[in-house]
C-alpha positions in Angstrom: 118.8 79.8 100.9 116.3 80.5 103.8 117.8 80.5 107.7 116.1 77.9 108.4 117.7 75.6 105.9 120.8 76.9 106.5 120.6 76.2 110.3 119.3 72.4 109.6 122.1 71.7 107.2 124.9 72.9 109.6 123.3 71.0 112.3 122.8 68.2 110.2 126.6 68.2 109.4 127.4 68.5 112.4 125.4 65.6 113.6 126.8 63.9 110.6 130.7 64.2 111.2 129.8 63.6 115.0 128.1 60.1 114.5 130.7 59.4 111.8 133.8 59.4 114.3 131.6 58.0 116.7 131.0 54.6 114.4 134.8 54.7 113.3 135.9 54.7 117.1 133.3 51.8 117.7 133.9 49.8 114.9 137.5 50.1 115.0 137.8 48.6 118.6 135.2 45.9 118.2 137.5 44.7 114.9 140.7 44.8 118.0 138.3 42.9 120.2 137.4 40.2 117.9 140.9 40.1 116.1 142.2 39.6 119.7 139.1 36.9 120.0 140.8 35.0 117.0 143.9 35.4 117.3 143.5 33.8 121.6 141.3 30.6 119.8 144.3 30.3 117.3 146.1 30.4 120.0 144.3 28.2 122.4 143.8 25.4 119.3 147.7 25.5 118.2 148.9 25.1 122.2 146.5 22.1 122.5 147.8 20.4 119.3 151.3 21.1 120.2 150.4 19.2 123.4 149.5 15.8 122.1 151.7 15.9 118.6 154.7 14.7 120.3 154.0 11.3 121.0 152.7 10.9 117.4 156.1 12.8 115.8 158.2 10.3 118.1 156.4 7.9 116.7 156.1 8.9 113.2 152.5 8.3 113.4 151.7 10.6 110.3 148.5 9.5 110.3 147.7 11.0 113.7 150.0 14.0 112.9 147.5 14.6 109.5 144.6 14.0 111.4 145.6 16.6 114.0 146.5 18.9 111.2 142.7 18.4 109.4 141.1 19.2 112.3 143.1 22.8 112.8 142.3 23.5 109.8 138.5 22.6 109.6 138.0 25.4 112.8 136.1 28.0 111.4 138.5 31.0 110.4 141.6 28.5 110.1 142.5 28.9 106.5 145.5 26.8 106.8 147.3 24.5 109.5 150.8 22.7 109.1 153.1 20.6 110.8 156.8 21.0 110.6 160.3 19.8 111.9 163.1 21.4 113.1 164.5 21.9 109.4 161.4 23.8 108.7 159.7 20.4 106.3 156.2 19.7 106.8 155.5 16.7 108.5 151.9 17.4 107.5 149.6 19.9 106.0 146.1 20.3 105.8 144.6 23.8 103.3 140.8 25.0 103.3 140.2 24.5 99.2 137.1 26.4 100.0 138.9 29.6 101.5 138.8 32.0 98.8 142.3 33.5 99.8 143.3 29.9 99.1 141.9 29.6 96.0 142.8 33.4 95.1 146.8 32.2 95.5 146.6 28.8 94.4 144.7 30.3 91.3 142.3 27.7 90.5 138.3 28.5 90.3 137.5 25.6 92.1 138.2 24.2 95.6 141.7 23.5 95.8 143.2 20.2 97.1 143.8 19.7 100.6 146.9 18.9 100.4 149.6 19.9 98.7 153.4 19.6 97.9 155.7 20.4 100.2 157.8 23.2 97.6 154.3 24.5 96.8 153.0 24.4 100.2 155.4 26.3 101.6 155.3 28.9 99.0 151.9 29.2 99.6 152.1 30.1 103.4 155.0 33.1 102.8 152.3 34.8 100.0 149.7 34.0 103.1 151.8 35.3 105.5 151.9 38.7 103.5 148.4 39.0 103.1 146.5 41.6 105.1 143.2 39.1 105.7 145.5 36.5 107.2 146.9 36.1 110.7 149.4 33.9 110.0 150.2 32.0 113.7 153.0 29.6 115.1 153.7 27.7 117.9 156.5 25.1 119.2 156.0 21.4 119.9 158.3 20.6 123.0 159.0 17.1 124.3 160.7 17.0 127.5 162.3 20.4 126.8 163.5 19.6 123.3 161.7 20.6 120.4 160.5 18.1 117.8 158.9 21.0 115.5 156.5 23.9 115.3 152.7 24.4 114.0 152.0 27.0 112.1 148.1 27.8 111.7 146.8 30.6 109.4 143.2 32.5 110.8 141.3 34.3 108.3 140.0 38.0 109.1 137.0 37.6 106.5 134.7 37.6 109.5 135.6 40.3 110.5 135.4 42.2 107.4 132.1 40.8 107.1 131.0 41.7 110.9 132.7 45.2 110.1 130.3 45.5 107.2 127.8 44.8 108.6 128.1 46.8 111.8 128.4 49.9 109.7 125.7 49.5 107.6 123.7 49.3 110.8 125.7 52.1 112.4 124.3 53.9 109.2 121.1 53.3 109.4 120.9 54.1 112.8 122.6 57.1 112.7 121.0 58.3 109.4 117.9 57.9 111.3 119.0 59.8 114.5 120.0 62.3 111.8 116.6 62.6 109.8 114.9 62.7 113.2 116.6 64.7 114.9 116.6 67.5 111.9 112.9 67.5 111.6 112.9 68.1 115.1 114.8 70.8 115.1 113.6 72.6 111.8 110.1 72.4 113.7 111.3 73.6 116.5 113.3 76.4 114.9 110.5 77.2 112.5 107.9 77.8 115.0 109.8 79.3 118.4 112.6 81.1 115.9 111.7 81.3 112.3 107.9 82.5 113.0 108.6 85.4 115.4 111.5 86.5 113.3 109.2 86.6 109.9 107.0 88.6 112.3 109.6 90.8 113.0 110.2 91.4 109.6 106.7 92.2 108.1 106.6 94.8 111.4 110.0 96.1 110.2 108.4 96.2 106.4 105.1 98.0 108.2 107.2 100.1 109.8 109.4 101.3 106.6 106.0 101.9 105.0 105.0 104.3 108.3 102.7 101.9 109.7 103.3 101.2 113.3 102.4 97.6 114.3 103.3 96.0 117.5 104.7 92.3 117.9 102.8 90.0 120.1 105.2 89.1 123.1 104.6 85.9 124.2 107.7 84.6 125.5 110.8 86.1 128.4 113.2 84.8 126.2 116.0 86.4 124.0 112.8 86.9 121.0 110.5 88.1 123.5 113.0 90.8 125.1 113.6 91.6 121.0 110.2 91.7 120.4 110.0 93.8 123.7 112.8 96.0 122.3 111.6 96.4 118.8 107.9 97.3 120.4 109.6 100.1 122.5 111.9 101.2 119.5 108.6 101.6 117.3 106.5 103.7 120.1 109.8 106.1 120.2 110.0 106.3 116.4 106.3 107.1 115.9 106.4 109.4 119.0 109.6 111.0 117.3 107.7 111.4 113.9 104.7 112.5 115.6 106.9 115.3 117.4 108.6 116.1 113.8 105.2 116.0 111.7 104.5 118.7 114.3 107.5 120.1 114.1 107.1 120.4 110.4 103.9 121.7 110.2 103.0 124.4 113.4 104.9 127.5 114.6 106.5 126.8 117.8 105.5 130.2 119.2 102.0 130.5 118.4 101.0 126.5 117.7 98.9 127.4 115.1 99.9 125.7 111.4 103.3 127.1 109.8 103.6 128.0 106.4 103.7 124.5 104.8 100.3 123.1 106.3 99.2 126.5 105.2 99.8 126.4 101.8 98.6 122.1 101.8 95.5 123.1 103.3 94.7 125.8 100.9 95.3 123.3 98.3 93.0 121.2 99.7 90.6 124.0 99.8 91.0 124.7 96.5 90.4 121.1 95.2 87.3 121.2 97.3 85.7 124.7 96.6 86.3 123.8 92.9 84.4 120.2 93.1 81.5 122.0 95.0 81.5 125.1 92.9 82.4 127.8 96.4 84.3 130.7 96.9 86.8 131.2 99.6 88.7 134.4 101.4 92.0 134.2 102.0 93.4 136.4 103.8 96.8 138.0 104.8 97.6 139.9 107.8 100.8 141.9 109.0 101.3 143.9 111.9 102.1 147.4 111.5 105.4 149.1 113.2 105.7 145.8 114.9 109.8 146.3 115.0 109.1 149.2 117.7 107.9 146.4 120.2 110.9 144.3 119.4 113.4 147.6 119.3 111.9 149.2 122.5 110.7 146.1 124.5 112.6 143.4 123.6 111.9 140.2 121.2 110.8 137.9 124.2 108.2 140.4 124.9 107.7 140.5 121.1 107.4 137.0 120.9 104.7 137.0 124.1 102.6 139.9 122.0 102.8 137.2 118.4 101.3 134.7 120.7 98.4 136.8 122.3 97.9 138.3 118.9 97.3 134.7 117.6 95.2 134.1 120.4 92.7 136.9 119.9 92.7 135.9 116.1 91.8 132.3 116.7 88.8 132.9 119.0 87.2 135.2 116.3 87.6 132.2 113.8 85.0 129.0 113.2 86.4 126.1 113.7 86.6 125.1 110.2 88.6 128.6 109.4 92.5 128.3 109.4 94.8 130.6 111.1 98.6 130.3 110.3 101.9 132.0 111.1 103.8 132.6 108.2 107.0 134.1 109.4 107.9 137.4 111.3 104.8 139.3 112.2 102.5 137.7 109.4 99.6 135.1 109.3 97.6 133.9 106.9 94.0 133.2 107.4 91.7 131.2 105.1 88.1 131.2 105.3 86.0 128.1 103.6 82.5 128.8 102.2 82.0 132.1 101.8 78.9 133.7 100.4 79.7 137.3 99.4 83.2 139.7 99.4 81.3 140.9 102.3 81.2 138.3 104.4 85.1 138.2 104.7 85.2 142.4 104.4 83.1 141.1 108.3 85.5 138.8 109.3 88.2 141.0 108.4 86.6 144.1 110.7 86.7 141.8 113.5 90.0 140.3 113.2 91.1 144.3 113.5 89.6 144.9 116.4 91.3 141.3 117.8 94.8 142.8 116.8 93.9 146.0 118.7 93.0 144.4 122.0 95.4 145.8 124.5 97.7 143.5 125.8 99.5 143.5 128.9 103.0 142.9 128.8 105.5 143.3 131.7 103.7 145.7 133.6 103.1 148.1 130.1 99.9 147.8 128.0 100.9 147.0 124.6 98.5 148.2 122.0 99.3 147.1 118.0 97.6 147.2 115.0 97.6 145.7 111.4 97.2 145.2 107.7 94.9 142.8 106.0 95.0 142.0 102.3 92.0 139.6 101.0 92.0 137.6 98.2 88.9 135.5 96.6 88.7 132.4 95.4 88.0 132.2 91.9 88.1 135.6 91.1 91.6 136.5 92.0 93.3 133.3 91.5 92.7 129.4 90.9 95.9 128.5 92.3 97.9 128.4 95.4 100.6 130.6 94.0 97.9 133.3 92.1 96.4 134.0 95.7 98.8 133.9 98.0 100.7 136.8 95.5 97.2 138.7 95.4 96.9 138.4 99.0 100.0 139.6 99.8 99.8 142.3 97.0 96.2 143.2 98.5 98.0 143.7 102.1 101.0 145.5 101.0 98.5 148.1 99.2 96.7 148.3 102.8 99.8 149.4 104.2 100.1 151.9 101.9 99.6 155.6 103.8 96.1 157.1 103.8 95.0 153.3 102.5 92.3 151.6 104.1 93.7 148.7 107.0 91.9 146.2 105.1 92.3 146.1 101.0 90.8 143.4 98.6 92.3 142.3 95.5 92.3 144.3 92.4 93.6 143.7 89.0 95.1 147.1 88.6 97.5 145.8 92.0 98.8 143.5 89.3 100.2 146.0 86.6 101.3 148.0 89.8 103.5 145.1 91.0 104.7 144.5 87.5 105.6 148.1 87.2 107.6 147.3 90.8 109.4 144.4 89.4 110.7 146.0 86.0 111.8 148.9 88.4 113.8 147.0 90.7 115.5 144.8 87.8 116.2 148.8 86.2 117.5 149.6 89.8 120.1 147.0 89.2 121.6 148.3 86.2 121.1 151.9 87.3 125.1 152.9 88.2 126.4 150.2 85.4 124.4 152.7 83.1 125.4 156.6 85.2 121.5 157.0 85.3 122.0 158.5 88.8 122.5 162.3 89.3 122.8 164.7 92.3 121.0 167.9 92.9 122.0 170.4 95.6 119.4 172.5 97.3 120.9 175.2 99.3 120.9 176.0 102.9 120.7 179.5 104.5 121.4 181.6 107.4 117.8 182.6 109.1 118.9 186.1 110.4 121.5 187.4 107.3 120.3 184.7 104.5 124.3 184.4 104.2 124.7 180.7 101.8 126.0 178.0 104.7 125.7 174.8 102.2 123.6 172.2 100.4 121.6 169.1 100.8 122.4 167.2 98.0 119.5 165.2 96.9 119.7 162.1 94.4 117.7 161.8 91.1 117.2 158.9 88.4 116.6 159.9 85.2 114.7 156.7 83.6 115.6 156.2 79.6 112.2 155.5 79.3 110.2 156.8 82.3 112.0 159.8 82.7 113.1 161.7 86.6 111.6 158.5 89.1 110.6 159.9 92.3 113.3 159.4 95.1 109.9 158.2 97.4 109.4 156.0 94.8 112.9 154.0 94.4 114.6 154.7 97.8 112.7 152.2 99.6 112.8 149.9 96.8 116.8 150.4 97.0 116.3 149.9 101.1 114.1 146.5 100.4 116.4 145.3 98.0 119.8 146.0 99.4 121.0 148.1 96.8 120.4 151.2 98.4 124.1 150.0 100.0 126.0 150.6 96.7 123.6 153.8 95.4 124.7 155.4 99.3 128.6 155.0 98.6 127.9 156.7 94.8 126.5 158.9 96.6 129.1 160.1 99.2 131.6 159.6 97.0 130.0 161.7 94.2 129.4 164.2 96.4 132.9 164.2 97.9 134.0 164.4 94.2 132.1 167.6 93.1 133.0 169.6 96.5 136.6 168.8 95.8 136.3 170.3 92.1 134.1 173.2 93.1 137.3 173.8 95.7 139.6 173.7 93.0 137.2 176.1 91.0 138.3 178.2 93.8 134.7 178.6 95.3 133.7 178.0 98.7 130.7 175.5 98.8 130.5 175.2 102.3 129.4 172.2 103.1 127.5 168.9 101.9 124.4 167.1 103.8 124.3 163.5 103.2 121.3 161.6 103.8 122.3 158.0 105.2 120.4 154.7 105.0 119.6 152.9 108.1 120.9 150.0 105.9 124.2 151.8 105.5 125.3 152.1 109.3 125.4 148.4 109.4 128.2 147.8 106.7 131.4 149.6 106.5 130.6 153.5 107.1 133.7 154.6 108.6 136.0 153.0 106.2 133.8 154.5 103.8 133.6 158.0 104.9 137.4 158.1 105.6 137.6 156.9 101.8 136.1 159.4 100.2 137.7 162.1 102.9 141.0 161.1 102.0 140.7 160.8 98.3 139.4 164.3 97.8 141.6 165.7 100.5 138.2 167.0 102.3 138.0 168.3 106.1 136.0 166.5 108.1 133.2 169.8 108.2 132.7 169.6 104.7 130.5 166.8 105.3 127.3 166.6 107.3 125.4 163.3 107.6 121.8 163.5 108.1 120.2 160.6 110.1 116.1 159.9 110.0 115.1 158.7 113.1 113.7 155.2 111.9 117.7 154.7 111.9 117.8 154.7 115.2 115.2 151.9 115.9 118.0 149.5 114.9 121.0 148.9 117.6 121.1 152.1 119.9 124.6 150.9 121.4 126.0 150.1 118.2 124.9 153.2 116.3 125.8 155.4 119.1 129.4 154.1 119.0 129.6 154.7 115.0 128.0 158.2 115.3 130.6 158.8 117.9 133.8 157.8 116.7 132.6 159.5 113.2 131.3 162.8 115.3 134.7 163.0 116.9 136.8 162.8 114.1 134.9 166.0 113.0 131.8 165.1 111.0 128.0 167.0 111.4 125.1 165.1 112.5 121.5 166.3 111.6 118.9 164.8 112.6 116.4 164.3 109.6 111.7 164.9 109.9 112.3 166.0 113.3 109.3 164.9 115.1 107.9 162.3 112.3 109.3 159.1 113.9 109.4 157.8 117.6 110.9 158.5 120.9 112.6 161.7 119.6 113.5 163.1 123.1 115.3 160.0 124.1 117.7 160.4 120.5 118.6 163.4 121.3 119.9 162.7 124.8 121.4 159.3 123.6 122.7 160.6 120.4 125.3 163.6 120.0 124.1 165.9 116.9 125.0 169.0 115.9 121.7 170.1 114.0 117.7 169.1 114.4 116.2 169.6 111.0 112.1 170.6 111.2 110.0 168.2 109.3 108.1 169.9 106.0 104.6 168.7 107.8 105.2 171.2 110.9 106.3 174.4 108.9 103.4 173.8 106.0 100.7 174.5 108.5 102.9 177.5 110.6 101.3 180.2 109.8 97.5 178.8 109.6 97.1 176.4 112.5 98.0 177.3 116.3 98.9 173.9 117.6 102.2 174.0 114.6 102.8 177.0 115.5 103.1 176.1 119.2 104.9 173.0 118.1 107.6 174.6 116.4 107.9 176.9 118.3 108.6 174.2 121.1 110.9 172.1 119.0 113.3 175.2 118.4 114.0 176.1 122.0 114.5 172.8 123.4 116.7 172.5 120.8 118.7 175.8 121.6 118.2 174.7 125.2 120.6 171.6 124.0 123.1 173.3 122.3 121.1 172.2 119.1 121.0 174.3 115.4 117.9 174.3 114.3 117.2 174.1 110.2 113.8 174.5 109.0 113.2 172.6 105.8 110.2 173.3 103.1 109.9 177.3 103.8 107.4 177.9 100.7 106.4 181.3 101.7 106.9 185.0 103.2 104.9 184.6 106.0 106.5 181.1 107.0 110.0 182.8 106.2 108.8 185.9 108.6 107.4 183.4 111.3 111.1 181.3 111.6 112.6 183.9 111.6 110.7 185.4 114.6 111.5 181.9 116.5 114.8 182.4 115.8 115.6 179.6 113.9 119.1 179.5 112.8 119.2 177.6 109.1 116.5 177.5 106.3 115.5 175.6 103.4 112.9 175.4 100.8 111.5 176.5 97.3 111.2 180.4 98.4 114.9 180.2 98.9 116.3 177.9 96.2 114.9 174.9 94.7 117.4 171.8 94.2 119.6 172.7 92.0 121.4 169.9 89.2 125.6 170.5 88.9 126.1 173.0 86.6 123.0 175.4 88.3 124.7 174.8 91.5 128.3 176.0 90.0 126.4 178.8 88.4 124.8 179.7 91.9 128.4 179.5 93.7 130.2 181.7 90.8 127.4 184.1 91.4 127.9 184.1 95.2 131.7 184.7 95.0 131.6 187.4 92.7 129.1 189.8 94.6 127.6 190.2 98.0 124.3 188.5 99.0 122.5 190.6 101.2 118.7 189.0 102.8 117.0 192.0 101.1 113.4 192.1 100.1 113.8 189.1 97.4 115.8 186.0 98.4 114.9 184.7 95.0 117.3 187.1 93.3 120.0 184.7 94.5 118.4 181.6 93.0 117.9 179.8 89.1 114.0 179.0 88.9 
């Protein structure tokens, strides 16, 4: 049922029962008024008959007496008038034979006789008397004080059942058609001031729902025109609102350029087009190279700053029609419509370099960066959104590669190279459930006696299938992956492990370098080293850990307070490829070590190019002038064995000493060691096992 119908019928009720009580009230007290009317002309006529009876009872003159009698009871509503004596016996009566109350008593059909005997007569007014319709009246005939009899007269309410009738019928009608008119009235009224703006509001509302914003026309200061008012302001805030959270949605706050999602919708679009029209496409993925120094060093608002002048430079190199989005991090996508040749984006590409590599000034500091791009083509590389952005991102992560190109296009080998990377990181998984994981030990030794001081112990895989995996090769993966977390506690504990059995051997390993994650110094280290110190009933000495500087990008204030808590409970710290990483003076003020080891890459060239030499030569006596040991890793020769030695380097390592040794070679080496001397002498190999 519609409001509208609903809201006519109540008010129709109402209207209903109102008029209703409002005719019962009326009609009610005109029946009081003209009952009162009758019963006062009853009245009147029986006082005027009991006026001039008298004279005709004194003189029994019943003529008179029935003529009086006749004439009471041929008044209109008399249904009945008698005369009667002190003993209560009629002197005369005169009955309406046409009254049907009469003839309803008497029953008879016809008029009944006017008069009638006195036994009958009397029983006739008692059943009167108790009829509602009646009025039965009486009244005393007085003669000088004394009374000769009473006349009773009977008055007929029939008229005024019949005047009642027909007052309510007209009552009816009349209120029936107040009631018709004034509900037409009203449904008009409510249909067109109520019922037609609130349908409006609905199809808005329905508009709305759909995301189609339509006003309402206000037309009107009432209570619908403030709600049209209100609903009018509610829709501008919800499509301001969704306009805010399409944004939202679809652009990178930093740089506004299009997030990730309107990326990947508008290369679908692309692709639908380029595919109607027979085109090729670039796209394109760009990642900025070392960009965690900025953060590290500078700070991530600066960071941020750098991302959006970065963005900046890229978009102005751009056509209008090219899109340029932010994927996350230090990454954007960039997709170029209507290509000719791979040369044309191999162009774009060149210039979107040199955009990355304008100098930007930051806080006083010009901030130089630089990046990788990867290119894909569209359809060679891929007819889907998923095929290129995986190429792309394959393409870039090959440019990063070192001694790679900045920018790298697709190939197909990239494919079987990333498969390879897959099936080795699912192998990773499985690789300490399955004891694939080994330790070698290359020794260390004293520069000026060649005296054995200990052992970097080095981890291998041995593959079921592939064979010894480079540690270059699956030690990043590890570090990507997270698992390089649970291979680095193997690790200490293993090598905790075999220096407690050499001890009990009775031989004297010296001790153990550990090489430590930068993942690592975020979980549980201490606990960990304390673990494996404990369980094999190790000194602290017999471990060194050995630290790359790239760990100490990370948190300098909350490495520092590991390194020193761990450093004074009695554990080494070497720093690891001196030299190779960033800001290396400032570690080794900030940072308490106990030995700087030489990169490989400064002692290859020693002997052959001037600027190492001078190098090296640099590095060892600012580390003596800090209280520093110096070890020189990846001494391959005489002459570079001759040359440290003149620097006076302290510790040395490399393949002319000792290669890295597995388990049992390494026990062999120690037995060897305890059971004769090891002087430097000529050879330094004599002390070694291929």
């Amino acid at each position: 049922m519609r409001l509208a119908t609903k809201f006519i019928l109540i008010v129709a009720g109402i209207l209903s029962v109102t008029l209703a009580l409002n005719a019962y009230f009326f009609l009610h007290s005109q029946n009081r008024i003209l009952e009162q009317q009758l019963t006062e002309r009853g009245r009147v006529l029986g006082h005027l008959i009991a006026l001039i009876s008298p004279e005709a009872i004194l003189g029994l003159d019943f003529l008179t007496l029935n003529e009086y009698a006749r004439e009471v009871s041929r008044q209109r509503d008399v249904v009945y008038g008698v005369i009667v004596d002190n003993d209560d016996r009629p002197l005369t009566s005169y009955v309406n034979g046409n009254d049907p109350l009469i003839r309803t008593s008497l029953g008879v059909d016809g008029p009944a006789p006017d008069h009638l005997p006195p036994p009958r007569l009397q029983t006739l007014i008692q059943q009167l008397a108790h009829l509602p319709d009646v009025i039965p009246t009486e009244f005393p005939i007085l003669h000088d004080g004394r009374l000769l009899g009473r006349l009773r007269v009977g008055i007929s309410r029939e008229v005024l059942a019949t005047q009642a009738r027909e007052q309510l019928v007209q009552q009816f009608g009349i209120y029936a058609a107040i009631i018709l008119f004034l509900s037409a009235a009203i449904y008009l009224v409510f249909k067109y001031s109520v019922m037609r703006p609130v349908q409006r509001l609905m199809e808005v509302s329905q508009d709305l729902g759909r995301g189609e914003f339509t006003l309402i026309p206000v037309t009107s200061g009432d209570e619908l025109g403030r709600l049209g008012e209100t609903f009018n302001a509610m829709t501008h805030a919800i499509q301001r609102e969704q306009a805010k959270l399409h944004y939202q949605a679809n652009y990178d706050a930093l740089t506004a350029q299009p997030n990730r999602m309107l990326a990947v919708e508008r290369l679908q679009q692309e692709i639908r087009s380029a595919h109607r029209q027979q085109q090729r496409f670039a796209l394109m993925f760009i990642d900025l190279d070392d960009f965690k120094i900025v953060n590290d060093t500078m700070g991530h608002a600066v960071g941020d700053r750098l991302l959006a002048h970065v963005s900046t430079h890229i978009r102005a190199r751009l056509r209008d029609e090219d899109t340029l989005a932010r994927l996350g991090g230090d990454e954007f996508l960039v997709l170029l419509p209507r290509i000719g040749q791979a040369s044309d984006a191999r162009d774009v590409a060149g210039r979107l370099l040199e955009a990355v590599s304008e100098p930007v000034a930051l806080d006083g500091r010009e901030v130089v960066v630089h990046c990788s791009i990867g290119i894909a083509l569209y359809p060679e590389d891929g007819e889907t959104v998923e095929a290129l952005m995986a190429n792309a991102d394959n393409a870039m992560y090959q440019a990063k590669k070192p001694g790679r190109t900045p920018v790298c296009f697709f190939t197909a080998e990239m494919n079987a190279q990333v498969r390879e990377r897959l099936q080795l990181e699912q192998d990773l998984n499985k690789v300490l459930a399955r004891g694939e994981l080994q330790l070698a030990f290359q020794p260390i030794f004293r520069a000026d006696d060649g005296a054995y001081v200990g052992a970097e112990a080095l981890l291998r895989w041995r593959h079921p299938e592939q064979g010894f995996i480079s540690p270059a090769t699956f030690i990043p993966l590890a570090e990507s992956t997270g698992q390089i977390v649970a291979i680095g506690e193997w690790v200490l504990r293993e090598a905790g492990r075999q220096l407690r059995r050499w001890l009990d051997a009775g031989l004297a390993p010296g001790y153990v370098a550990v090489n430590l994650s930068r993942v690592q110094l975020r979980e549980d280290l201490e606990q960990l080293i304390g673990a494996v110190l404990d369980d094999n009933a190790l000194p602290p000495h017999a471990l060194e850990l050995e630290i790359t500087e790239n760990i100490l990008l990370d948190d300098h204030q909350q490495i520092n307070a590991v390194l020193g808590r761990l450093h004074a409970q009695g554990l080494r710290f070497s720093l690891d490829d001196f030299g190779t990483g960033y800001s290396s003076l400032s570690y080794l003020r900030r940072f308490s070590f106990d030995t700087l080891k030489i990169d490989r890459s400064f002692v290859a060239p020693l002997c052959e190019d001037a600027e190492a030499a001078a190098l090296v030569r640099a590095i060892v006596a600012m580390a003596h002038s800090l209280s520093l040991k110096v070890i020189a890793e990846g001494v391959e020769t005489r002459a570079q064995l001759g040359f440290l030695q003149g620097l006076g380097c302290d510790y040395l390592q490399g393949y002319l000493l000792s290669r890295p040794l597995d388990t049992d070679h390494f026990t062999a080496f120690l037995t060897r060691l305890a059971c004769e001397s090891a002087p430097w002498g000529d050879c330094p190999l004599a002390l070694t096992d291929g």
